[in-house]
C-alpha positions in Angstrom: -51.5 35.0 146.5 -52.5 35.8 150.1 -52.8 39.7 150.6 -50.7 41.6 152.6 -53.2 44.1 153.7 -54.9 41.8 155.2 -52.2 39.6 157.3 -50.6 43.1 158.1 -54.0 43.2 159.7 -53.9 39.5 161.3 -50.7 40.3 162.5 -51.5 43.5 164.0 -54.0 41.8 166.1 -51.7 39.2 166.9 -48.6 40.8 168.0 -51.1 43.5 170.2 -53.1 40.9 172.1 -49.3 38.9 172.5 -47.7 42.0 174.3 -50.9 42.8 176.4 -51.2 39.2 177.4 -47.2 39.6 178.6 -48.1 42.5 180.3 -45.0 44.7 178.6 -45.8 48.0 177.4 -45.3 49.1 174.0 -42.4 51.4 175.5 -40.9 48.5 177.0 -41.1 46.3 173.7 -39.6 48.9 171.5 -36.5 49.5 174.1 -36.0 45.0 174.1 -36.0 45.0 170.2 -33.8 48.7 169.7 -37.0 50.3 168.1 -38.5 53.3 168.3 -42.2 53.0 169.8 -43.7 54.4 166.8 -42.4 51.1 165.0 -44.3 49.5 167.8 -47.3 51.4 166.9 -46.8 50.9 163.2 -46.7 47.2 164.0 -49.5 46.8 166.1 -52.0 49.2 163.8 -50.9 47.9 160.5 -49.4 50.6 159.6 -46.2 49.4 158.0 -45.0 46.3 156.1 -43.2 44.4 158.5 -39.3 43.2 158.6 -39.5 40.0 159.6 -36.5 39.8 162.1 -38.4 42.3 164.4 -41.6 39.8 164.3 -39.0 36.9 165.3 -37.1 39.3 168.4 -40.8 40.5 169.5 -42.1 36.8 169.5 -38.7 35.6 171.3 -39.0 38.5 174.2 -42.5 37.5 174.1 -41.7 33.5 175.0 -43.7 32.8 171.8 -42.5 29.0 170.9 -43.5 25.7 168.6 -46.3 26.1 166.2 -47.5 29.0 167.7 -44.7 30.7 166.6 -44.2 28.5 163.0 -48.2 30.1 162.2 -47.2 34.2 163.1 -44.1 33.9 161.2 -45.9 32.7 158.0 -48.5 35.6 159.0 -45.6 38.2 159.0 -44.1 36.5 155.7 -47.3 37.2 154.1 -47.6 40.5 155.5 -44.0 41.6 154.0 -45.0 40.5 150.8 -44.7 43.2 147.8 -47.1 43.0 145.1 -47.2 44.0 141.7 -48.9 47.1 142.6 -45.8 48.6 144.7 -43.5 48.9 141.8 -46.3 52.0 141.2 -46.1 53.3 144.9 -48.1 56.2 145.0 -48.3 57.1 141.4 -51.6 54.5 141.2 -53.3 56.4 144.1 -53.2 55.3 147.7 -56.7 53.7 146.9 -56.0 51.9 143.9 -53.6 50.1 145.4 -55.0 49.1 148.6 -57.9 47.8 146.3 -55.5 46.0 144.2 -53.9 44.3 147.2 -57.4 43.0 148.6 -58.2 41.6 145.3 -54.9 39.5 145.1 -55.9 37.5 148.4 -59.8 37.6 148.0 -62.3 34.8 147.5 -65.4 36.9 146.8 -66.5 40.6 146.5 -69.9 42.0 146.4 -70.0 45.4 146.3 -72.1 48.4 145.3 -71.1 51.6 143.0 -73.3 54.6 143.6 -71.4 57.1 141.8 -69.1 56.0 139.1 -68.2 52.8 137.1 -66.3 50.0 138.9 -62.8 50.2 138.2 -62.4 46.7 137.6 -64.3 47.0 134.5 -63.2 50.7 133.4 -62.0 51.8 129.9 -59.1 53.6 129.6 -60.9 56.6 128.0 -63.3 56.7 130.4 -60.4 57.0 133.3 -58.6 59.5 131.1 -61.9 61.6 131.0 -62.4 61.3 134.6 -58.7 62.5 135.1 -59.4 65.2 133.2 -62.6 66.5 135.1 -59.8 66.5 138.2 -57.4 68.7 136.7 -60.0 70.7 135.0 -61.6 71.5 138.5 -58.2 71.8 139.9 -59.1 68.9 141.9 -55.4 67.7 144.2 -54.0 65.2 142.5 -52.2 62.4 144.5 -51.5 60.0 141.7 -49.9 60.5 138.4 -52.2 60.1 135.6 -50.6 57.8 133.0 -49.1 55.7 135.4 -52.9 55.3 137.3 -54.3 54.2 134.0 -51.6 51.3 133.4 -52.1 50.0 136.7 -55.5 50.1 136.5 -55.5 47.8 133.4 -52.8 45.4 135.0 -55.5 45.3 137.9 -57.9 44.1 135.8 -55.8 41.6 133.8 -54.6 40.2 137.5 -57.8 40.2 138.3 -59.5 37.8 135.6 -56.8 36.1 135.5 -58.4 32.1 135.8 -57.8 31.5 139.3 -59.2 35.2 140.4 -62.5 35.9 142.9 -65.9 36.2 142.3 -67.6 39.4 141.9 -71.3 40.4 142.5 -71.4 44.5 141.8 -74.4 46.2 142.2 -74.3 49.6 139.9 -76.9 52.7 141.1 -78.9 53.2 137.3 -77.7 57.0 138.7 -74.8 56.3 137.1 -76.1 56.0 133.6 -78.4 59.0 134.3 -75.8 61.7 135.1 -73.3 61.7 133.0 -69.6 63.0 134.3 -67.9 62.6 130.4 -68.9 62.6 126.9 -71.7 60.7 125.6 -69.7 58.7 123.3 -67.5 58.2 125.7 -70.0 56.5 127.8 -71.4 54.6 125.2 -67.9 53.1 124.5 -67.5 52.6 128.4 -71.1 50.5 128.4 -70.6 48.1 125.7 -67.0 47.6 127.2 -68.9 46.2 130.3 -71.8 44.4 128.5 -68.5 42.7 126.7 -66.4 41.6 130.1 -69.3 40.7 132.0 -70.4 38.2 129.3 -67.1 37.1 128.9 -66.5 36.4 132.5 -68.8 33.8 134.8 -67.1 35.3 137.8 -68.4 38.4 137.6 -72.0 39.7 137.8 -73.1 42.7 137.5 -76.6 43.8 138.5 -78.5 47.3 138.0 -80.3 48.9 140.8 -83.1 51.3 139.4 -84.0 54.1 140.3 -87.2 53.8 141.0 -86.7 50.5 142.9 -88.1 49.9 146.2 -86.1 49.2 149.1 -87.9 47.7 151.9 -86.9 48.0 154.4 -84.4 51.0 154.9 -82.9 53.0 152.7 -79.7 53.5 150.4 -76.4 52.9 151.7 -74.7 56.3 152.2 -71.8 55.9 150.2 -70.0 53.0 147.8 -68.7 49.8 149.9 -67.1 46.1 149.1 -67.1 42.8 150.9 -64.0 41.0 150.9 -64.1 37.2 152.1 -61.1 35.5 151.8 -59.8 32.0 151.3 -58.4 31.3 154.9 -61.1 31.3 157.4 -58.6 32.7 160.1 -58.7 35.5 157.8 -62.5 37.4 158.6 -64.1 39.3 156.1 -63.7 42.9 155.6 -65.7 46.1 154.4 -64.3 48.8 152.6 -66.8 52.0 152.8 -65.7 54.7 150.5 -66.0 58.9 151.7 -65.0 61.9 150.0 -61.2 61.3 150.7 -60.3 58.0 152.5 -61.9 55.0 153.1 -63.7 53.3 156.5 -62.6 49.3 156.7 -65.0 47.4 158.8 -63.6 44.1 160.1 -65.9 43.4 163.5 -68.3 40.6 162.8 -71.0 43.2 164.0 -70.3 46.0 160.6 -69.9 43.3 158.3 -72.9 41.2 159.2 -74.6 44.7 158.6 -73.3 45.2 155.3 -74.0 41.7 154.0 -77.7 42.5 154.8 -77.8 45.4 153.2 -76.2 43.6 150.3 -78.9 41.0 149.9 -81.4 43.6 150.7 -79.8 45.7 147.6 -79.9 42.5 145.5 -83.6 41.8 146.0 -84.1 45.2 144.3 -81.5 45.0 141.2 -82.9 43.6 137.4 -81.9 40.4 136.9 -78.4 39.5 135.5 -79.9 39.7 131.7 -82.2 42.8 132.1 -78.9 44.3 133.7 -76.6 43.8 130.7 -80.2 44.9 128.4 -80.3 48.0 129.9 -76.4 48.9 129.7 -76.6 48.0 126.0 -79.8 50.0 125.4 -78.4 52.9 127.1 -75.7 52.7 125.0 -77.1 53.1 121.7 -79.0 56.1 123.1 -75.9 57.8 124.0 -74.7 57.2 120.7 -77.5 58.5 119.4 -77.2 61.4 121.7 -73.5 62.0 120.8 -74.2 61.7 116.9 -76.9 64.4 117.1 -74.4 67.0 119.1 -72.0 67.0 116.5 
């Protein structure tokens, strides 16, 4: 499957640089096709999942014809796509999804987890204990929890599914270090990952320690992915993670960057095996940990 996030994007590009070329404002456009100018905007910013007729009126007022016009109608096909993830709308979490809908279409990810486990490779448990921090804190909640937790484990079927990407994660030792739930309940979440990832040649996952030395630079601020896709019409994309949304790098300038800081990251990381070693041994300790608290 091609994602739609990403040809909404393609044909946001597309449809812009068509109407400037024309010389037609977006006020004049929306008046030609009986649509409000915020549709326009919604169009041109990939905002919105397309309907298809207005692509085919905008690319007839625009004198769009022959195969230029065959290749944006398949881009706005694509783009109008649902996915399995809308049947959940927004009780998955605005994120969740939009990570979901990358993963459908993607050829590769590398990414790096400073704070928290990858969710591709979460437990159950662990999510429901990291829900529960949320509403313990009184944290806002803009998902509903049990319907998060079965989308999350659809995500992760989809995506090992045989003809899926391949993933390089890098995960911050931090994360073993401070723990945000039960001991036991990390323990269980650590042998789940030592599990997948030797179970699955498409995914790696590589440690970063904390007393590794980065040289030169230092730590990226904040959790990121790189998305490359299948199509090369289709550039790769960064996903930076903040506090409450997420920044999504597309210039060939801020994804150059990240890829390398990636490598630079990599350099750093134990080896594959040592990785997996370390989850495992961390493991047992927690056990250990747990066993002695009750």
């Amino acid at each position: 499957m091609t994602s739609p996030f990403v040809r909404r994007r393609r044909l946001a590009t597309e449809l812009r640089t068509l109407r400037e070329q024309s010389g037609m404002t977006a006020d004049e456009l929306a008046g030609r096709i009986y649509r409000s100018r915020m549709t326009v905007s919604k169009l041109e910013n990939a905002r919105c999942r397309p309907d298809v007729r207005d692509i085919v009126k905008i690319m007839k007022i625009l004198g769009v014809t022959g195969e230029r016009f065959d290749e944006i109608l398949k881009i706005a096909c694509d783009a109008s796509d649902r996915g399995w993830w809308d049947a959940y709308g927004d009780a998955m979490g605005a994120r969740q999804r939009m990570y979901a809908d990358l993963e459908s279409g993607a050829a590769t990810i590398r990414g790096y987890n400073q704070m928290s486990i990858p969710g591709l490779v979460q437990t159950p448990e662990f999510l429901q204990a990291l829900i529960d921090l949320d509403l313990a804190e009184g944290a806002e909640i803009n998902y509903v929890p049990a319907r998060t937790i079965q989308a999350r484990l659809q995500r992760q079927e989809t995506f090992f599914r045989t003809h899926g990407p391949v993933a390089e994660i890098i995960l911050d030792e931090f994360v073993l270090k401070r723990l945000a739930v039960p001991a036991e309940t990390m323990a269980m979440q650590l042998r789940h990952m030592v599990d997948v990832v030797s179970r699955q040649p498409r995914f790696t996952l590589l440690v970063l320690p904390l007393d590794a030395r980065l040289s030169p630079g230092r730590l990226p601020p904040s959790t990121y992915m790189i998305y490359t896709f299948p199509d090369p019409v289709d550039q790769p994309m960064v996903v930076a993670e903040n506090a409450n949304t997420d920044l999504i790098h597309t210039t060939p300038e801020e994804v150059a960057k990240y890829e390398r800081l990636h490598d630079r990251l990599r350099e750093a990381t134990l080896p594959a095996l040592e990785s997996l070693s370390l989850l495992a041994g961390t493991a047992d300790r927690l056990s250990e940990q747990a066993g002695h608290d009750t």
